[in-house]
C-alpha positions, 0 to 999 in steps of 0.5 A: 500500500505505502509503493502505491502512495508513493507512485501515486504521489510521484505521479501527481508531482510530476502532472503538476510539474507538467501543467505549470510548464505549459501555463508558463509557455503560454505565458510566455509567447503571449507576453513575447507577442504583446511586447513585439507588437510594442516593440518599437513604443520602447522597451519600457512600454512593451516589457510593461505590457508583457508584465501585464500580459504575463501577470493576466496568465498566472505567470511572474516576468522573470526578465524582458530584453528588447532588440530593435523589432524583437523581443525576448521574455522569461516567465515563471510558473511554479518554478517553471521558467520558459524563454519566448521570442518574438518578432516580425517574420524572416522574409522567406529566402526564395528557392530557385526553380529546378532545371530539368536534367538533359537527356533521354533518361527525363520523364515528363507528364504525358497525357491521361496522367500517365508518365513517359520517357522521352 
């Protein structure tokens, strides 16, 4: 009976751990996305929304650095402490279309869906 109690606990400290990890994530990317959005108000306004945003959440604001458009957030839950980033998107790097290979080994779509070797 005392193994049972024992795992049971265990079990129950570690979905704890588990719910307080995810609430801090949460917390975290959404005082990421808050102070990002006002990020070039300053970082005293945007980390003062991200204090607020977090605080809505549950959450303590462990730290807030913003870079420019980007902005960087700690927050703790229960011990639980996440990093977030945020900030404006990468433009897309485009990618170069593909040359067919030359020769008579290239196949092409032929009609009725079917392929064939030219």
């Amino acid at each position: 009976m005392g193994v049972l109690l024992a795992v049971f606990a265990a079990a129950l400290f570690m979905s704890q751990a588990v719910v307080a990890r995810h609430r801090a994530g949460g917390a975290a990317d959404l005082a990421a996305l808050a102070a990002a959005d006002h990020a070039l108000d300053g970082s005293r306004v945007a980390c003062g929304l991200a204090k607020k945003v977090a605080e809505a959440q549950g959450a303590r604001l462990r730290r807030c650095e913003v870079e420019g458009e980007v902005v960087e957030v700690v927050a703790e839950v229960g011990g639980a402490q996440v990093r977030s980033r945020a900030g404006p998107a990468d433009e897309p790097t485009p990618t170069p279309a593909p040359t067919p290979s030359p020769g008579p080994s290239a196949v092409v779509p032929a009609g009725g869906g079917r392929l064939a070797a030219v």
